[in-house]
C-alpha distance (Angstrom), angle and dihedral (degrees) to the residues before:
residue distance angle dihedral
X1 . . .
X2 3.69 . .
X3 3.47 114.1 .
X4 3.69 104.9 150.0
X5 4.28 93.4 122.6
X6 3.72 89.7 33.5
X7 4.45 131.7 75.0
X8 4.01 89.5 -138.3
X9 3.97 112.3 126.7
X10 3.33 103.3 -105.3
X11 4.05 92.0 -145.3
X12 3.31 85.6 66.1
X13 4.05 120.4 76.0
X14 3.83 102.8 -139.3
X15 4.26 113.1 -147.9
X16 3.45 87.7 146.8
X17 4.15 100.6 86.1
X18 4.13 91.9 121.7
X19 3.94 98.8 67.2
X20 3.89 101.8 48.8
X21 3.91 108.5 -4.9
X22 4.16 117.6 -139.9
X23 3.35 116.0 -110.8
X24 4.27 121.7 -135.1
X25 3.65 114.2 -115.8
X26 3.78 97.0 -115.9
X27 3.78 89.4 57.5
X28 3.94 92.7 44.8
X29 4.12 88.3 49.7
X30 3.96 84.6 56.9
X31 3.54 94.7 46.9
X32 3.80 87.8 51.4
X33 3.92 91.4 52.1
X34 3.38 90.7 58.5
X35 3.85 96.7 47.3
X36 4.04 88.4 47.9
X37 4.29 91.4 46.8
X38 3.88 87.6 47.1
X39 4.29 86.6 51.7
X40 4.09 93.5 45.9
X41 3.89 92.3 64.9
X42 4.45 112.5 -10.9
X43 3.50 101.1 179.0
X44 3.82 96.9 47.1
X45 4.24 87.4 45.7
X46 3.95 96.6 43.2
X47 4.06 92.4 40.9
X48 3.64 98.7 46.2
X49 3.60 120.5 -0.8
X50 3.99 92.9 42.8
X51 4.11 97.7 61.6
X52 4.30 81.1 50.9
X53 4.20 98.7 45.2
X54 4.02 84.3 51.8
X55 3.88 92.8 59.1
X56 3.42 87.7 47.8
X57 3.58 105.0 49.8
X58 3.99 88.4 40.6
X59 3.60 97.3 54.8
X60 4.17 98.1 69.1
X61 3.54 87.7 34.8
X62 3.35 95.9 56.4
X63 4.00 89.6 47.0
X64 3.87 85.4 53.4
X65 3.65 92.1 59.0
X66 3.58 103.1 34.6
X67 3.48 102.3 -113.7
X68 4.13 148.2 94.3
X69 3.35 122.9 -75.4
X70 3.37 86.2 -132.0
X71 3.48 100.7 64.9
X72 3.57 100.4 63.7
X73 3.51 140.6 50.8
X74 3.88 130.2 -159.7
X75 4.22 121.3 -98.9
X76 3.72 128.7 179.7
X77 3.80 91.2 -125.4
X78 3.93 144.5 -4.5
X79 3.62 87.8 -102.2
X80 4.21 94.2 63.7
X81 3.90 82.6 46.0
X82 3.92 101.3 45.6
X83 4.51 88.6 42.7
X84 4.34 87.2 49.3
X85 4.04 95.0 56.5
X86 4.01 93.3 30.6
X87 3.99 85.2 57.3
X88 3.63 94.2 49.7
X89 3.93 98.4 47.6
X90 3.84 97.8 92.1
X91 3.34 86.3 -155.1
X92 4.30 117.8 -178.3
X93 3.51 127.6 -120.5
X94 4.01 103.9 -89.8
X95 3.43 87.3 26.6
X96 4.04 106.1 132.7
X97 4.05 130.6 -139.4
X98 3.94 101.7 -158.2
X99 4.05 107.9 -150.0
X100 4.03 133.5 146.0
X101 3.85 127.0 -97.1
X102 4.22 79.2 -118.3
X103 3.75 90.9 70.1
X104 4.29 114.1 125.4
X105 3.74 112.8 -97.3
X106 3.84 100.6 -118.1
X107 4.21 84.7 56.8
X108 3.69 94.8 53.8
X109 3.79 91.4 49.2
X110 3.56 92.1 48.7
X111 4.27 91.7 50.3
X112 4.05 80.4 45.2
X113 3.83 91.5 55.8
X114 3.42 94.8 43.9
X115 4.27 100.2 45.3
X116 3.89 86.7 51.0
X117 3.81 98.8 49.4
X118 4.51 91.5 40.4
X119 4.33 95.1 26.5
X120 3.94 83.8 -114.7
X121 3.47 110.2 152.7
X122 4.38 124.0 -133.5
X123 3.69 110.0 -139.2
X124 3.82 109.3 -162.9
X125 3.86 99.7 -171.0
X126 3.98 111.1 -161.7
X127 3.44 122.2 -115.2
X128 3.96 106.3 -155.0
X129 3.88 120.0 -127.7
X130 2.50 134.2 -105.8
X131 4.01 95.7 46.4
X132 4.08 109.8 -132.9
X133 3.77 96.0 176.9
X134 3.34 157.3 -2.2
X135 3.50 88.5 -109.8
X136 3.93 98.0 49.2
X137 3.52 88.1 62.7
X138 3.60 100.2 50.8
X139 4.50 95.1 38.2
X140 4.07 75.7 58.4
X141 3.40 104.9 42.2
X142 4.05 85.0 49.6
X143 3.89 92.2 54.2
X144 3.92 89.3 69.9
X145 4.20 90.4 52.8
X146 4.14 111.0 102.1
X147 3.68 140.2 162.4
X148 4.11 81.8 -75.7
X149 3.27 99.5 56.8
X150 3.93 105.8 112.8
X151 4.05 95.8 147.0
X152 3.88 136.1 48.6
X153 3.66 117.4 -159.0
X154 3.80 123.2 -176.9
X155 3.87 149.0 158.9
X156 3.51 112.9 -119.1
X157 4.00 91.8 -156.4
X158 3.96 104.4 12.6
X159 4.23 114.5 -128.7
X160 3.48 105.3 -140.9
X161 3.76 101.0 35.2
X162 4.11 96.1 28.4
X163 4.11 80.1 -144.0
X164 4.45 102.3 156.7
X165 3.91 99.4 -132.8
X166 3.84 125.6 -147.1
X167 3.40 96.1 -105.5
X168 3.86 97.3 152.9
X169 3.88 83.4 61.3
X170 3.18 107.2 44.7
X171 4.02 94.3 46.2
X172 3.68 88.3 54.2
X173 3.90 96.3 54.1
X174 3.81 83.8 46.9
X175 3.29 96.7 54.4
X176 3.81 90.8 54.6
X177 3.47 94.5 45.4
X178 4.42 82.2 54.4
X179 3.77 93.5 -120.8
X180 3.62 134.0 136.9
X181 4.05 120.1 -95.1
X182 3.53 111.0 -151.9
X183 3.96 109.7 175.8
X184 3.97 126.4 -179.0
X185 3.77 103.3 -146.9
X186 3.42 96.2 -179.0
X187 3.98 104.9 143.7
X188 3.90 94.2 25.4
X189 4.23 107.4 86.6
X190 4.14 110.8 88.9
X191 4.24 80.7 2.9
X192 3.68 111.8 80.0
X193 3.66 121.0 -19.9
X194 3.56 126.9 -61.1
X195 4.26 125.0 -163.4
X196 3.99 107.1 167.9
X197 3.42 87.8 -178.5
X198 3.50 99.8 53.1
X199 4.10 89.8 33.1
X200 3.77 82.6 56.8
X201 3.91 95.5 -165.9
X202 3.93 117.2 160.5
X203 4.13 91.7 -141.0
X204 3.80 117.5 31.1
X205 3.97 127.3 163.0
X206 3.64 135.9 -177.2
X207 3.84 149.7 166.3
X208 3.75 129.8 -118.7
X209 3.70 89.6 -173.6
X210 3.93 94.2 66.3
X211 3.56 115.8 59.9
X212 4.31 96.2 -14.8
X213 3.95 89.2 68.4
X214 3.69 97.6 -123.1
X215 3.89 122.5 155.6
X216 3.66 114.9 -94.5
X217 3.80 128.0 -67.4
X218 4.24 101.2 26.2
X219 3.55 124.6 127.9
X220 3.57 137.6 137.3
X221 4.17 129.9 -130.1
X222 4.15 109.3 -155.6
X223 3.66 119.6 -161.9
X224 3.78 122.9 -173.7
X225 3.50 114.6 -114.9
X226 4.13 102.0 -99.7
X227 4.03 94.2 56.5
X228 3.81 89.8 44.6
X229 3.91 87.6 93.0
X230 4.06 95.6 44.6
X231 3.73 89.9 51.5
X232 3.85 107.0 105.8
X233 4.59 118.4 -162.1
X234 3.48 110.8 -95.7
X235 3.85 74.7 -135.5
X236 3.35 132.9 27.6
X237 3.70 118.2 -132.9
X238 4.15 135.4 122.8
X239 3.25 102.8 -28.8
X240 3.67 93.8 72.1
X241 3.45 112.1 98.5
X242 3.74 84.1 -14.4
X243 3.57 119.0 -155.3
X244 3.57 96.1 -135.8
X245 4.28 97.0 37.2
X246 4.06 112.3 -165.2
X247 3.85 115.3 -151.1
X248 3.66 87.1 -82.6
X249 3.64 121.8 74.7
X250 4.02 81.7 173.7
X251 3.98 88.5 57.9
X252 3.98 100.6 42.2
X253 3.70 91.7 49.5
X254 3.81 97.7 53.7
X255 4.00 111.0 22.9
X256 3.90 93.8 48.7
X257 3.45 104.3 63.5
X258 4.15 103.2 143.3
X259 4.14 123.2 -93.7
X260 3.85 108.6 -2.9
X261 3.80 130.2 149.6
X262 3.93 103.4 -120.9
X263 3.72 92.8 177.2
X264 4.29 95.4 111.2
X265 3.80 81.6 51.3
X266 3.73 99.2 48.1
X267 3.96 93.5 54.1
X268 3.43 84.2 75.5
X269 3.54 100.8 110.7
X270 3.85 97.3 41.8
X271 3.78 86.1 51.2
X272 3.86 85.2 57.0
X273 3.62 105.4 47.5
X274 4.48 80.5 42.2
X275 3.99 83.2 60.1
X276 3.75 102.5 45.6
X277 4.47 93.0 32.2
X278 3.94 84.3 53.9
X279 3.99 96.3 46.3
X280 4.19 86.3 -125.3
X281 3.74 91.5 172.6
X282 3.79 83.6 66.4
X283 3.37 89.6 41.8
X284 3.69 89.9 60.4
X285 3.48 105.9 44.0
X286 3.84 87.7 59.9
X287 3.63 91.5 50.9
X288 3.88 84.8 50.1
X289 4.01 93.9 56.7
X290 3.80 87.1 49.3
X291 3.49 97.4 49.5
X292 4.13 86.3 46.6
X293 3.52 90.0 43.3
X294 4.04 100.0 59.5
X295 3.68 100.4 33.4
X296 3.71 100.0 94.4
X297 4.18 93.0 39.3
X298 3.70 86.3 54.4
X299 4.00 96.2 51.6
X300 3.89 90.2 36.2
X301 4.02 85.5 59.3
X302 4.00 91.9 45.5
X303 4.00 92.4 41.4
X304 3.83 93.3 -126.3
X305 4.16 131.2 108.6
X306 3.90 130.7 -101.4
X307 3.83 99.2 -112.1
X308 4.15 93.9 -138.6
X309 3.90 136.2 43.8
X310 4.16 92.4 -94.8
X311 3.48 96.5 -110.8
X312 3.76 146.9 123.8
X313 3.90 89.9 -101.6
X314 3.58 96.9 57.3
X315 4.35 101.1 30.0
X316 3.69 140.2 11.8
X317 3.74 119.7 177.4
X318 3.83 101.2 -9.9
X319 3.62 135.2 61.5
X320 3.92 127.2 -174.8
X321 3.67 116.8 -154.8
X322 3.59 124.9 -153.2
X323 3.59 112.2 -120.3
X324 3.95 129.8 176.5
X325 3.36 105.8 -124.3
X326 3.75 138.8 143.2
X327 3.99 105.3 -165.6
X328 4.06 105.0 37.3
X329 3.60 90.1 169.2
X330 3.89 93.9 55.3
X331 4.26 87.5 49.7
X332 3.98 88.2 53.2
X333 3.78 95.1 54.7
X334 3.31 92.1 45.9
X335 3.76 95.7 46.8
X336 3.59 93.2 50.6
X337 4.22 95.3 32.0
X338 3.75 96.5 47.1
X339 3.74 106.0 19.0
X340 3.89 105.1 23.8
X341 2.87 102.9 -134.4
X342 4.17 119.6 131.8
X343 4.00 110.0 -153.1
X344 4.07 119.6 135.1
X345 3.73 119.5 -114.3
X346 3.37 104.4 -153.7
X347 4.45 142.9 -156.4
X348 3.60 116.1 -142.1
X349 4.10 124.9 154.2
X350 3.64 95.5 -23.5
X351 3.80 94.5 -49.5
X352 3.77 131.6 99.0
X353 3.81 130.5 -137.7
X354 3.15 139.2 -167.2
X355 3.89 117.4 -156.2
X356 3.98 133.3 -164.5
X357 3.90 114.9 -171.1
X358 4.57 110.7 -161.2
X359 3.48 111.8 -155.1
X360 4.05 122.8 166.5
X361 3.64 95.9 -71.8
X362 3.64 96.5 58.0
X363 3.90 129.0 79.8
X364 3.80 135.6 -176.7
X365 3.88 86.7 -94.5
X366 4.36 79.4 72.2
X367 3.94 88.4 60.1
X368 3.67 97.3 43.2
X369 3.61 84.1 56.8
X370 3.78 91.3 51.7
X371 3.60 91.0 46.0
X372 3.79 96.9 58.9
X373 3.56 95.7 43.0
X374 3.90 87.1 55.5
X375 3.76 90.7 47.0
X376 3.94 91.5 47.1
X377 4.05 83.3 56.4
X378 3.42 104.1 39.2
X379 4.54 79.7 56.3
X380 3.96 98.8 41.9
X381 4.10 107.5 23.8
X382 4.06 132.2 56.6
X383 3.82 76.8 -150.5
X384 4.04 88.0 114.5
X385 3.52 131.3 26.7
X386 4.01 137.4 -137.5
């Protein structure tokens, strides 16, 4: 593993990019300039330099997204983002929110929360695997839509499985059909590419710290301009009924939210520029082919089936292999205890994956690694079966 612009330990082998990213060192070292010019004088930086360092690092992000700076406002994560619009809703009892049964966990606890405190009901439509088609997944997905449906809520780029969902297709329909698109983006910025404007979704979040290299704990939550008014703070603070209103109730409401360290978010345009100076979209596609190019080997050794045609319309620089296995939190330990070697092993509808991400710093030499660990267990442990 090649970690020489990145902090990750390089005794450990890192397959594990899709949960929490890693961020490059000259991106870090900006993050920490901002942390160290908030410390030499806060009130001065959060009063008045703040409100101008947010325009600033909105404005390319907003170009790398295709949308307005106006339109969205920053968020730690995808959670924060997906619990501010699902509180705003005023959705009816019976009222449905149509998702997939590949959704991540911490969404489908949110949806739960919400259905049981406003009689809502969470309708995770199954997607069959393995996927044959673009248009298998979206004839299914339809099959769970009825005269209740008001909301549609879907993963751009699913966790557990890492399947790329037709999202484009299934806002469109849902736009005809005059209900609200909802779509948790959450491993899609600097992954695949992302249009909002073409998308056209009314709700759309995403992380920078994933796959765009940003520090920890900086996302973004979009809203298209006719919710922007119905969308109550998560918190309450002095941007309601601010004394000093900008242009955009929208904005004061949700970016000025009392003493915060914006710092991950402000790194946005150095994490940018680090993209487009270091040719990332490169980058990625040769992650892509290496991801494509081990997926079968790695289910051939475990006996089991990739769970997508391996292409770039179903996956980009993840892959989760089916494995049989009864304790996937006992084969993670030992992976990373015994082997280190950090990848999730993951639950999801009575199956169990296990998922490697490639980014830059990783090379084939990573997998080779993974595939004679998995060959040592598959010889000594009952931890996996054939």
């Amino acid at each position: 593993m090649n970690t020489s612009q990145f902090l990750l330990d390089p005794t450990i082998t890192f397959l594990n990019h899709g949960s929490f990213g890693a961020c490059p060192q000259p991106i870090f070292d900006e993050y920490q300039r901002f942390q160290r010019e908030l410390e030499l004088d806060p009130v001065h930086f959060i009063q008045k330099k703040l409100p101008v360092y947010l325009k600033q690092a909105k404005a390319p992000l907003a170009e790398f997204v295709g949308c307005n700076p106006k339109d969205f406002f920053f968020v730690p994560n995808p959670t924060v983002a997906i619990n501010t619009v699902m509180r705003s809703l005023q959705l009816q009892p019976g009222d449905e929110i149509l998702a997939t049964n590949h959704e991540y966990g911490a969404m489908d606890r949110t949806w739960h929360f919400y259905c049981k405190k406003t009689g809502a009901k969470y309708v995770r439509q199954p997607i069959t695997l393995p996927v044959v088609s673009k248009e298998q997944m979206i004839a299914e997905f339809w099959k769970g839509y009825t005269s209740k449906t008001k909301v549609i809520f879907l993963n751009h780029i699913s966790s557990s499985t890492a399947l790329i969902f037709p999202v484009k297709e299934i806002c469109d329909k849902a736009q005809e059909l005059g209900l609200i698109t909802i779509v948790d983006g959450a491993h899609v910025p600097g992954h695949i590419d992302l249009d909002l404007a073409d998308l056209n979704p009314d709700f759309y979040t995403g992380t920078l710290h994933k796959w765009m290299l940003a520090p920890k704990g900086s996302s973004f939550l979009y809203v298209k301009k006719e919710f922007q008014d119905d969308i109550d703070p998560l918190v309450v603070s002095w941007g309601y009924e601010s004394l000093a209103p900008s242009e955009s109730r929208f904005l004061d409401y949700h970016e000025y939210q009392g003493t915060n360290d914006h710092s991950a978010f402000l790194c946005t345009p150095t994490v940018i520029n680090f993209l487009k100076e270091n040719d990332w979209k490169a980058k990625s596609e040769a992650c892509k082919q290496i991801v494509f190019d081990n997926y079968q080997r790695f289910c051939d050794l475990l006996q089991t089936q990739p769970i997508a045609p391996i292409t770039a319309e179903f996956l980009g620089q993840m892959a989760s292999i089916p494995v049989k296995t009864s304790k996937p939190a006992e084969l993670k330990d030992l992976l990373y205890d015994q082997y280190k070697i950090q990848i999730p092993v993951m639950p999801l509808n009575d199956k169990v994956y296990l998922r490697y991400s490639i980014n830059a710093y990783n090379t084939q030499e990573d997998l080779e690694v993974l595939y004679r660990a998995l060959e040592d267990i598959l010889k000594t442990t009952d931890l996996i079966e054939r």
